[in-house]
C-alpha positions as CSV (number, residue, x, y, z in Angstrom):
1,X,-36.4,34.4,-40.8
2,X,-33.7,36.0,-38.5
3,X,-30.0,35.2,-39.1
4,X,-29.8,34.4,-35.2
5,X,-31.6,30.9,-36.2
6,X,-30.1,29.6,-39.4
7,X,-27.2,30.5,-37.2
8,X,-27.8,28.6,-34.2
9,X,-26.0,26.7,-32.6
10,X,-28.5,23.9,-31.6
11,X,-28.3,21.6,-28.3
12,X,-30.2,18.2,-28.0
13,X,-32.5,19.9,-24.7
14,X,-33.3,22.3,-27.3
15,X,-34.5,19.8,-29.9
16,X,-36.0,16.7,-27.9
17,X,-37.7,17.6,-24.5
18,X,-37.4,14.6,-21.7
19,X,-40.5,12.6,-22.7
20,X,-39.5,12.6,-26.1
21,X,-35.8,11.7,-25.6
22,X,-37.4,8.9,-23.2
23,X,-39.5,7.7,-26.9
24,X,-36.5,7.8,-29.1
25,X,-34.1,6.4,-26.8
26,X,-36.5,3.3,-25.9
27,X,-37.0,2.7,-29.6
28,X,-32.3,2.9,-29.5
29,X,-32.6,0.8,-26.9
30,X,-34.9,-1.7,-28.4
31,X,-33.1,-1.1,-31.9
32,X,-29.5,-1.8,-30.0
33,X,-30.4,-4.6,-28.5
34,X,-31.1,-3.6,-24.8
35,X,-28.3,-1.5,-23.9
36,X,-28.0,2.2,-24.7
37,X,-27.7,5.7,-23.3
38,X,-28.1,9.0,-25.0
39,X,-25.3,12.2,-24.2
40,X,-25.5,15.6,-25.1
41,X,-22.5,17.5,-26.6
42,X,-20.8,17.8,-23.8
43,X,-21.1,14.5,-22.7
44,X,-23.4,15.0,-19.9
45,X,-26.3,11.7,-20.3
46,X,-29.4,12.9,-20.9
47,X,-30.9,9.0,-21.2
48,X,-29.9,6.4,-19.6
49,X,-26.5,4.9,-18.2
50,X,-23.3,4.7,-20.1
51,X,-21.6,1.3,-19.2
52,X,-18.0,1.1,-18.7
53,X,-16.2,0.5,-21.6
54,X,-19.2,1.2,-24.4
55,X,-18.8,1.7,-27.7
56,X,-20.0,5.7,-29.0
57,X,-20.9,7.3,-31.8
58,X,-21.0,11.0,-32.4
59,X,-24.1,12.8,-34.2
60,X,-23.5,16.4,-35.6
61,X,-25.9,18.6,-37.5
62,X,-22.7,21.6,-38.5
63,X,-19.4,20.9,-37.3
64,X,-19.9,20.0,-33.3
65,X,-21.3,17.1,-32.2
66,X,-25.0,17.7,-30.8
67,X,-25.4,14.1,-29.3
68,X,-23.1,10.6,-28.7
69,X,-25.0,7.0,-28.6
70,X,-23.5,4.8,-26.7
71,X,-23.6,0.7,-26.2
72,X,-22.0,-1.8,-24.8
73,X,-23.8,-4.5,-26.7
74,X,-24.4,-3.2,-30.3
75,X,-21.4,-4.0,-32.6
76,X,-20.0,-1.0,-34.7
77,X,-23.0,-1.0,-37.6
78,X,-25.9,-1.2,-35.5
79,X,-24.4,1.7,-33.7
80,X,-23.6,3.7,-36.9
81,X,-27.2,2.8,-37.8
82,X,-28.6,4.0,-34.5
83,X,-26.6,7.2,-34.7
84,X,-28.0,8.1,-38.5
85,X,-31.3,7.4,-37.1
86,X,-31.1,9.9,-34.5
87,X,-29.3,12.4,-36.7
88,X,-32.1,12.0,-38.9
89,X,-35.0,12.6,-35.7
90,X,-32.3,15.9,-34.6
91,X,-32.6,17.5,-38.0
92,X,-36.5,17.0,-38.4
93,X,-36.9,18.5,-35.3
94,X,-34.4,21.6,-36.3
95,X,-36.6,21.7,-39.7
96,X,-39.8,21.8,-37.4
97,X,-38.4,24.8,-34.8
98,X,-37.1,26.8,-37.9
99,X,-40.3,26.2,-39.3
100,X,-42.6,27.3,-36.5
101,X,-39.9,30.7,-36.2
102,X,-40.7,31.3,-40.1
103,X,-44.6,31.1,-39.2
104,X,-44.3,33.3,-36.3
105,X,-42.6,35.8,-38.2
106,X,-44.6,35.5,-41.4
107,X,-47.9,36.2,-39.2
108,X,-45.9,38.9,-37.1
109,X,-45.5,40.8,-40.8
110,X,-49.2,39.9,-41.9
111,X,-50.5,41.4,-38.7
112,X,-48.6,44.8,-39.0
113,X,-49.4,45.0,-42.5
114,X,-53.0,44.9,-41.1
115,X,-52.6,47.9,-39.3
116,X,-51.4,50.2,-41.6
117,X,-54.1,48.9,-43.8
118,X,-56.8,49.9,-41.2
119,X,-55.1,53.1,-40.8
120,X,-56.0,54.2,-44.1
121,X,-59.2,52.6,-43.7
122,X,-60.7,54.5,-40.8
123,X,-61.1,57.6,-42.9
124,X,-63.8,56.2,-44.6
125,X,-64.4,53.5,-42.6
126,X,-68.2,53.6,-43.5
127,X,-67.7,53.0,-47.2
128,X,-65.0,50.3,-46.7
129,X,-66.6,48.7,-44.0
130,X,-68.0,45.3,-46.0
131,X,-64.0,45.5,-47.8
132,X,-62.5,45.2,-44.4
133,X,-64.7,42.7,-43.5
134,X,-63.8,40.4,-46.2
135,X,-60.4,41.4,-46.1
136,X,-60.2,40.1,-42.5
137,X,-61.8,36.6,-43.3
138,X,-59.2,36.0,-46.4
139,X,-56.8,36.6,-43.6
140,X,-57.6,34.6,-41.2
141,X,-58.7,31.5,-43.9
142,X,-54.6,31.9,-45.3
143,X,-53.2,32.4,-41.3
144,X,-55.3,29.0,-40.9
145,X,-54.0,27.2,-44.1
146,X,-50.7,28.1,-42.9
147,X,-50.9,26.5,-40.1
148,X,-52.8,23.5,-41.1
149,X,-49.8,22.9,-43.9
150,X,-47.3,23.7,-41.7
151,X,-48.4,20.9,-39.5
152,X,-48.7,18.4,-42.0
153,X,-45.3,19.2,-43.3
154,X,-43.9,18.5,-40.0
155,X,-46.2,15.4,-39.9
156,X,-45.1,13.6,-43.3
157,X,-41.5,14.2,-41.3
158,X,-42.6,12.5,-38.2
159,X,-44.1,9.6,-40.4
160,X,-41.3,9.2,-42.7
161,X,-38.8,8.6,-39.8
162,X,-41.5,6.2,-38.2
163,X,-41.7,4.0,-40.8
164,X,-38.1,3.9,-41.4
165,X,-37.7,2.6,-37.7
166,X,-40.4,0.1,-38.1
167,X,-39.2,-1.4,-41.7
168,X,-35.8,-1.4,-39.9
169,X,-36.8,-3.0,-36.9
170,X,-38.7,-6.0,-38.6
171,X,-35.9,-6.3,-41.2
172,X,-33.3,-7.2,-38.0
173,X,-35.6,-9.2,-36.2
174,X,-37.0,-11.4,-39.3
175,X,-32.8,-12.3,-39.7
176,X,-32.0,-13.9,-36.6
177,X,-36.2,-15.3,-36.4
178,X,-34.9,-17.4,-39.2
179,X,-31.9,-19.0,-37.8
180,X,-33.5,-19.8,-34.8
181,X,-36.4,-21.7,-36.3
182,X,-33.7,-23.5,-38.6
183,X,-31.7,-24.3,-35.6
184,X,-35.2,-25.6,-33.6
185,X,-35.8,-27.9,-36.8
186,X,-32.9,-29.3,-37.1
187,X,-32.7,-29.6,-32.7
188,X,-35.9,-31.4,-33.2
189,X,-34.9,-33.7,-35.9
190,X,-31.7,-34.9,-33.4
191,X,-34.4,-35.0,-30.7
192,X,-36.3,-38.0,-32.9
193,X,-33.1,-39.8,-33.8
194,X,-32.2,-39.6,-29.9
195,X,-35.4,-40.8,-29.0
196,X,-35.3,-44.0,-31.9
197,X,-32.5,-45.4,-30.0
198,X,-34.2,-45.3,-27.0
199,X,-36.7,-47.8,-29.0
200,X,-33.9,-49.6,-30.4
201,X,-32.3,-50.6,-26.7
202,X,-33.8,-54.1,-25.8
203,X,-32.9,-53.8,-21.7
204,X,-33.0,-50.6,-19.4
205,X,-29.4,-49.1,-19.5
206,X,-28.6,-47.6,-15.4
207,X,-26.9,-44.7,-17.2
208,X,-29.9,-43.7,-19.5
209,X,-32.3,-44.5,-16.1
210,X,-30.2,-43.0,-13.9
211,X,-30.0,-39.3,-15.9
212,X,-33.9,-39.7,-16.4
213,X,-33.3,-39.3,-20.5
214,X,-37.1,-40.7,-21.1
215,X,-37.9,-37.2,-19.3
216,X,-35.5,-35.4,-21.1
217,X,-36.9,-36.5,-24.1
218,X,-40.6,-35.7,-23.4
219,X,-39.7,-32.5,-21.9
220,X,-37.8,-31.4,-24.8
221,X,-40.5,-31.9,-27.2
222,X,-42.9,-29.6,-24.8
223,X,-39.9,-26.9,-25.0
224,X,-39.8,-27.1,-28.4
225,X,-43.1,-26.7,-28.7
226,X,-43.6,-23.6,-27.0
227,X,-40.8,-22.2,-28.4
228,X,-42.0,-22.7,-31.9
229,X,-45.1,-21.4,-30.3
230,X,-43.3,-18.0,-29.1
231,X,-41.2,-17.6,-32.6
232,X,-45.2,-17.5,-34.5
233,X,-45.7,-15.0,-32.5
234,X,-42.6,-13.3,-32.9
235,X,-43.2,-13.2,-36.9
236,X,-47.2,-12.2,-36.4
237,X,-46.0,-9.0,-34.8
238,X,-42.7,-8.4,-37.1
239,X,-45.5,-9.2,-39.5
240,X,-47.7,-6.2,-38.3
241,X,-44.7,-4.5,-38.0
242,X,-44.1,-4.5,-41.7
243,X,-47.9,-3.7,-42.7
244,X,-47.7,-0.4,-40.3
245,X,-44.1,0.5,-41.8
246,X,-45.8,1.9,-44.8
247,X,-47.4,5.3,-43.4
248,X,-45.3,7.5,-45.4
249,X,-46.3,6.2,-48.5
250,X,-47.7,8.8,-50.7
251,X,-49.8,7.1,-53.1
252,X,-53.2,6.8,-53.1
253,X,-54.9,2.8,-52.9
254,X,-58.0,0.7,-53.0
255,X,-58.3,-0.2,-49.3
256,X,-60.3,-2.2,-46.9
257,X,-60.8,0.1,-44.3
258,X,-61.0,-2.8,-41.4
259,X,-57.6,-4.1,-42.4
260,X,-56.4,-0.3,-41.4
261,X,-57.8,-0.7,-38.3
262,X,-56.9,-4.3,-37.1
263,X,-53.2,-3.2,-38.3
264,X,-53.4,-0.4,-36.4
265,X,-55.0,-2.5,-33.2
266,X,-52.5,-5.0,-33.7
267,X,-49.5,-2.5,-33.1
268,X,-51.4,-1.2,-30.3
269,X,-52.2,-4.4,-29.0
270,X,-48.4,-5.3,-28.5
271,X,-47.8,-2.0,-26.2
272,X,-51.3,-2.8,-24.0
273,X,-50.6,-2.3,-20.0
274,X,-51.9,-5.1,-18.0
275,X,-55.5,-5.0,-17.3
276,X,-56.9,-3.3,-20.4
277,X,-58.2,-4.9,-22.9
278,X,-58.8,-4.1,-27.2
279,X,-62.0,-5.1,-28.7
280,X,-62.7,-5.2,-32.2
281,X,-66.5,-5.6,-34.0
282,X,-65.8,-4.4,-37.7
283,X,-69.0,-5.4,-39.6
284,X,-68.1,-5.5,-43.3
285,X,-68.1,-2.4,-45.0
286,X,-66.9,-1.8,-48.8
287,X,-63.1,-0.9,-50.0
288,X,-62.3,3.3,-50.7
289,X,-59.3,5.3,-51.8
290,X,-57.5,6.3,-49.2
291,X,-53.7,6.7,-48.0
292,X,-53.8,4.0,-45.9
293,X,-50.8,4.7,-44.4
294,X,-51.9,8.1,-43.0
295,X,-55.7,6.7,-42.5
296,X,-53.7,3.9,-40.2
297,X,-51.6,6.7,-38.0
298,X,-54.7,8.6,-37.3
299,X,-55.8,5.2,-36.1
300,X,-52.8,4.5,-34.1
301,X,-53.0,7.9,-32.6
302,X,-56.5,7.9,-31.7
303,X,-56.2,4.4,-30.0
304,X,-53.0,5.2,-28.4
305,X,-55.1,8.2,-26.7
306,X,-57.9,5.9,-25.5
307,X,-54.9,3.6,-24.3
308,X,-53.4,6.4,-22.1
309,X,-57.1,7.9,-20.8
310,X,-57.4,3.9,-19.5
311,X,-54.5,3.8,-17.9
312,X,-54.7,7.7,-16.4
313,X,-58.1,6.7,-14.6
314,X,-55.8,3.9,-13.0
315,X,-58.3,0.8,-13.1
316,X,-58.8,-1.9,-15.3
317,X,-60.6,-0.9,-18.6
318,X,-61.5,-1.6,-22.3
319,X,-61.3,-0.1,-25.6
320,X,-64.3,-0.9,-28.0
321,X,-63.8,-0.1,-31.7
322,X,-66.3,-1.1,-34.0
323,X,-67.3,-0.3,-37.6
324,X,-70.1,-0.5,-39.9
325,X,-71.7,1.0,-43.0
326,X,-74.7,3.0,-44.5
327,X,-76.0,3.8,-47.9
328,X,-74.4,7.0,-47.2
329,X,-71.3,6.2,-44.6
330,X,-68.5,4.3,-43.6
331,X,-68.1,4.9,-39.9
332,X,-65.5,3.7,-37.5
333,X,-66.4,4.1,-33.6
334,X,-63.4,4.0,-30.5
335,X,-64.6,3.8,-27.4
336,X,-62.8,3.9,-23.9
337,X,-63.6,3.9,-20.5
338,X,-60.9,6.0,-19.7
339,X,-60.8,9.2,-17.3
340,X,-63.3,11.4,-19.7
341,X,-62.9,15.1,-20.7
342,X,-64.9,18.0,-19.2
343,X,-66.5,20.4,-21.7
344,X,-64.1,23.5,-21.8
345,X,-61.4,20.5,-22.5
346,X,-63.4,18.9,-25.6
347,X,-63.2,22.2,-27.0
348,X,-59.7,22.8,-27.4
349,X,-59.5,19.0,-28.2
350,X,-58.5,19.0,-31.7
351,X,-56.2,22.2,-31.2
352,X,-52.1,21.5,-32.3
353,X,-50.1,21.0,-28.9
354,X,-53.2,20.9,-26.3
355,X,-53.1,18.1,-24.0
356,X,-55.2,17.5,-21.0
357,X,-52.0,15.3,-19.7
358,X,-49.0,16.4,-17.2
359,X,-46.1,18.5,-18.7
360,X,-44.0,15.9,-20.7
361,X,-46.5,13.4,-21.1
362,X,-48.2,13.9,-23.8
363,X,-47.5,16.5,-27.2
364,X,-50.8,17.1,-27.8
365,X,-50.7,16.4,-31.6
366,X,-52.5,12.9,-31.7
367,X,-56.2,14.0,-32.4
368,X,-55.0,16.8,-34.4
369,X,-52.9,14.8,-37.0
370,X,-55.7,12.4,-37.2
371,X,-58.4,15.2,-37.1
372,X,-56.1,16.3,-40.3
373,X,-55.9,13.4,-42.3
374,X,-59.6,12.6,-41.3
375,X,-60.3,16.0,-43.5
376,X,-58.2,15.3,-46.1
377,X,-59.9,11.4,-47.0
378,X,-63.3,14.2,-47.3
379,X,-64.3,12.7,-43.7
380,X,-65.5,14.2,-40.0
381,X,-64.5,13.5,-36.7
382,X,-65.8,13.9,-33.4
383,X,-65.8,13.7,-29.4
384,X,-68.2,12.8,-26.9
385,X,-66.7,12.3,-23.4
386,X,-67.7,13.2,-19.5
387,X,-65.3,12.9,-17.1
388,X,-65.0,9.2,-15.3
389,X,-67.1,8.2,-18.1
390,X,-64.9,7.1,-21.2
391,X,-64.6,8.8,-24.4
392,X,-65.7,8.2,-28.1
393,X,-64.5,9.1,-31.2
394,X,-66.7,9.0,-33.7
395,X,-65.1,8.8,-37.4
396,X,-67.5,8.9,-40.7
397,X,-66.3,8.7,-44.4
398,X,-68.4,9.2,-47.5
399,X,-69.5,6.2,-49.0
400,X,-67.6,5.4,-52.0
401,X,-70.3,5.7,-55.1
């Protein structure tokens, strides 16, 4: 690699482009509380608004600072917190442009060492002819596995940091999700002893009628209610929260392969627009050994696609995912009725960094990480879509023996 990029002097527009600086600073944002803004080096904000008065922190990869956080709400260690977990999404992302300059350069060197191997070649190009052909598939079979390990490296990265940020995330939300329910409890328990007295009065006092306390009572007990209501549903998602955290776990497990998927569903289900809707019918199928936090990302990413081909064709839709198993198969179907794909677009489907969305919307990595990990559990994956006709993604996995 070229001295000019160990030696560069990296600035955040180089390493996060506007839709992923929109990602990162809504999961800040949500991390911080509700208040933050992202500046560059120079101080110029590249996400949202920097209140009057907020708090900062710096975030360097050398010596000069590549990015500030700022918030007016966080307190000084959710801030440092926020600022080492964007340091941390900065250097993957210097790791990953280094890394794609290293492959350019290493197949630059393999394609002109082609040449002067075909050079020597034509002059008896008759008898070398089968060599040259087997040469040239050896090639292109290591030009390919570069590739394909190149993206996986930059993958375990981009899990790694997500599951970091979801463990995080739960952790700070089941703290103050206890509190609260002890503080409902013990609200409820005063709300009983108020309303014994009320039993205990023999005649109607004019102050209790005249503030309507019987109502306050009754009313109170419907608040509580729903808010002990809201707080289970508070700890079901931190719950699947948790579950999903574990995707860069390396080690292989015994796993139900519906549980992946109603994990996956449930973190989905939690970002759904209004108007489209997440079906599940898994039919039982039997346990295999998988990575299941890898098998769940390729599950998150193929149902986030389906989520974003709904909401492209801009009406009301569903997503259908079903399983079920053979003598021979474990399959997993995801259906949406989403805007479609058009036949020269299926093609290039599974290709790293192809999107059929605007510029900025989409990275174009989603099928192909899960098309990858699909491969790697020994499994196939494939597409059948029209346009204005919905897509599905058909996923089948050996049967365990």
């Amino acid at each position: 690699m070229s001295d000019a990029n160990f030696d560069r002097e990296w600035q955040l527009g180089d390493l996060l482009d506007p839709a992923q600086l929109a990602r990162v600073g809504g999961a800040l944002t949500t991390l911080l509380g509700g208040d933050c803004a992202i500046a560059d080096g120079n101080g110029n904000a590249r996400f949202g608004r920097i209140a009057p008065g907020a708090r900062h922190r710096a975030v360097a990869l050398e010596l000069e600072p590549v990015a500030v956080v700022y918030s007016a709400s966080a307190d000084d260690r959710q801030l440092a917190a926020a600022g080492e977990l964007l340091h941390g999404i900065l250097r993957t992302q210097v790791r990953y442009h280094m890394a794609s300059a290293l492959h350019l350069e290493a197949v630059a060197e393999d394609f002109e060492s082609l040449k002067r191997k075909h050079a020597h070649l034509q002059a008896s190009e008759a008898r070398y002819r089968q060599l040259a052909a087997e040469l040239d598939a050896r090639v292109k079979a290591q030009v390919a596995q570069l590739e394909e390990r190149q993206q996986m490296l930059y993958e375990a990265e981009k899990l790694a940091s997500v599951g970091q940020l979801a463990a995080g995330m739960a952790h700070e939300i089941n703290n103050p999700l206890g509190f609260v329910r002890s503080n409902l409890s013990s609200f409820q328990r005063y709300l009983t002893q108020f309303s014994s007295l009320r039993e205990r009065l023999t005649t109607d006092l004019p102050a209790w009628q005249a503030l309507d306390l019987d109502f306050l009572i009754e009313d109170g007990r419907e608040l509580l209610h729903e808010s002990d209501q809201g707080l289970e549903r508070i700890a079901r998602i931190v719950g699947d929260l948790k579950a999903f955290s574990n995707v860069d776990r390396a080690s292989e497990a015994f796993t139900d392969i519906n549980e992946c998927i109603r994990q996956a569903a449930a973190v989905i289900e939690a970002q759904l627009p209004p108007g489209i809707g997440l079906q599940l019918d898994l039919l039982p199928m039997p346990s295999m050994v998988c990575l299941p936090g890898h098998l769940k990302q390729a599950l998150f990413n193929i149902l986030r696609n389906a989520v974003q081909a709904v909401s492209d064709s801009g009406k009301p839709g569903t997503i259908k995912v079903s399983s079920q198993a053979t003598a021979d198969t474990l399959s997993i179907r995801i259906q949406d009725s989403g805007v479609g794909m058009r036949a020269d677009q299926l093609e290039h489907a599974f290709e790293p960094f192809y999107t059929t969305r605007g510029v900025g919307r989409g990275a174009g990595l989603g099928l192909s990480t899960a098309r990858s990990i699909v491969l790697a559990h020994s499994g196939t994956i494939s597409l059948s879509s029209r346009p204005d006709a919905g897509t599905t993604v058909t996923i089948d996995f050996p049967a365990p023996p």
